[in-house]
N, C-alpha and C positions, 0 to 999 in steps of 0.2 A: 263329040257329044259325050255328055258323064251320065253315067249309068250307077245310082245309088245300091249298095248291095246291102240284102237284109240283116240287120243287125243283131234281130230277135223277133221270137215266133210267137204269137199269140194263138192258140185254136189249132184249127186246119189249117188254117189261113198265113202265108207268109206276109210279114209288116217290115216293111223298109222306115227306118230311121233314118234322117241323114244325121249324117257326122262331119265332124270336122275335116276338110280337103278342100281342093279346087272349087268346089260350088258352093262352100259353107256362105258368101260372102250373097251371094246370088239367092240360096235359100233364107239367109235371114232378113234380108230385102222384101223380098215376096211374103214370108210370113209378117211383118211389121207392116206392109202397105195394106196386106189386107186385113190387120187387128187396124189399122188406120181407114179402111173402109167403111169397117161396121161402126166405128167411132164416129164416122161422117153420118151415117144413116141415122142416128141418136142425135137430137138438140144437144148440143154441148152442157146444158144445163142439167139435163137429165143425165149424161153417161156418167161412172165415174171416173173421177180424176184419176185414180192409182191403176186403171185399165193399160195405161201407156208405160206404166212402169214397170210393168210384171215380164216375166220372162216368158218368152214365145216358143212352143212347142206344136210341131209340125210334123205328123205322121202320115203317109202314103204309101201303096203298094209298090209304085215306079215314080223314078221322075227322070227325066231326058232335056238335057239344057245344052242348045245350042246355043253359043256366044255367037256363032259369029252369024247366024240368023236374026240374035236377039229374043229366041225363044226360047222358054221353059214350062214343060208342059210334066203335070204334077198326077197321077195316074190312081184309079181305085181305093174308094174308099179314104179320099184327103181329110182328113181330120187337123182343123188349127183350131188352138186356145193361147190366150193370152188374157190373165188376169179372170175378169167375168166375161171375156167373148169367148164366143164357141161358133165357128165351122166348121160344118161339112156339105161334103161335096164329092161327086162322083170324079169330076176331072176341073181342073182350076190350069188356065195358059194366063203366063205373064210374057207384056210384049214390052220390048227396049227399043227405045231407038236415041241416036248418040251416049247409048251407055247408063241413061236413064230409064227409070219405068214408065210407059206411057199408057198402057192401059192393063187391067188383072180380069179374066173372065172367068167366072167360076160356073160347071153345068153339072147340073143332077135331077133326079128324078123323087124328087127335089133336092134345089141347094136347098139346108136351114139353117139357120143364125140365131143366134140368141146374143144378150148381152145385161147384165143388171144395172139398173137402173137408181136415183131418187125414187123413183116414183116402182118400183119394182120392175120385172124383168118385162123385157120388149123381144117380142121373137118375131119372127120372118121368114117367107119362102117363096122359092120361085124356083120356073127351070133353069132359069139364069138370070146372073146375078152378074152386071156388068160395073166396072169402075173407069170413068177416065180419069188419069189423073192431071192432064192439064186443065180442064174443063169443071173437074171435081164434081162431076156428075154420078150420082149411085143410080142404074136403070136396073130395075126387077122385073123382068119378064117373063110370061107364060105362068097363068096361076098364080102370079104373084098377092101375097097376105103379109100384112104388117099388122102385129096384138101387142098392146100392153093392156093389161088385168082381162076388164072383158070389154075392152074397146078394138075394133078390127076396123079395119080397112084393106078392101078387096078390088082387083082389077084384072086385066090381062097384062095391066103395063102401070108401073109407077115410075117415076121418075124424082131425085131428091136431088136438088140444085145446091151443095152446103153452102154455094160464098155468099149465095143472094137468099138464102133459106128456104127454099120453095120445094112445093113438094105439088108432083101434078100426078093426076091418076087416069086412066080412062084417056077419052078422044083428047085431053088436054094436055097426053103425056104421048098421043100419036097410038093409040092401045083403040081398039075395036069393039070392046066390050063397058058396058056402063060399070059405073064404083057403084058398091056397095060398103056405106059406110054400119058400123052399128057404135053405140057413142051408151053408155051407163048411165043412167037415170043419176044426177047429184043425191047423193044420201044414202045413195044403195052400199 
């Protein structure tokens, strides 16, 4: 297991960076699937294009990567930006299996996300914030809220299908509490 060691102190508080070594390959993987997450969560129309070109930077207090479990688990206070995304996150585990990534979990009290937009910024939260990536399903669950300007959508449970575009919310997303949508008056 690698154990990132802090590189620089912000506050009281020690911030581990990682750096270049044995896991560099591992953390830039996980930072890009999940700037590729929140790009899923965004109509491709709406995110911008130059989100995927920008360089990815990934801050955590701990991170502990087993290869040979296939896990990496990213500890306090996880902070990833890439371009106009912005997460955070209490604790974010990426799972492998044959070497690839097969699913990214991210948990906090709440995860948020932001990301800019055409249409300006889209933000989001939840306690968790799950990705598969064979499936390429984005599930927000517990609290989870999706805003662009002053249009919200609320549930226990959302669910964003990006290959087929679907987006379900509530008992349609398997979630136990009714949506609440609220949608801006045209003209406002």
């Amino acid at each position: 297991m690698y154990h990132a060691r802090p590189t620089r102190i912000t506050g009281p508080t020690r911030r581990c960076v990682v750096s270049p070594g044995p896991q560099t390959v591992a953390v830039r993987l996980l930072a890009a699937l999940l700037g590729m997450t929140l790009w899923f969560a965004v109509p491709a129309a709406l995110a911008l294009e130059t989100d995927r070109q920008q360089p990815i930077e990934l801050a955590a207090d701990s991170v502990d990567i087993d290869e040979a479990k296939g896990i990496s688990i990213y500890k306090g206070d996880v902070d990833l930006r890439q371009g106009s995304i912005h997460l955070r996150a209490d604790i974010v585990t990426v799972h492998q299996s044959a070497g690839k990534t097969s699913k990214i979990v991210a948990e906090g009290r709440p995860v948020k996300f932001q990301q800019q937009s055409a249409k300006g910024p889209v933000k989001g939260e939840a306690r968790r914030v799950e990705y598969e990536v064979g499936s390429e399903n984005l599930v927000l669950a517990g609290d989870a809220v999706l805003i662009q300007g002053k249009d919200t959508m609320r549930s226990d449970r959302i669910v964003y299908d990006r290959v087929r575009s679907v987006v379900k919310a509530g008992a349609a997303a398997q979630g136990k509490q009714r949506v609440r949508i609220s949608i801006e008056a045209p003209g406002k």
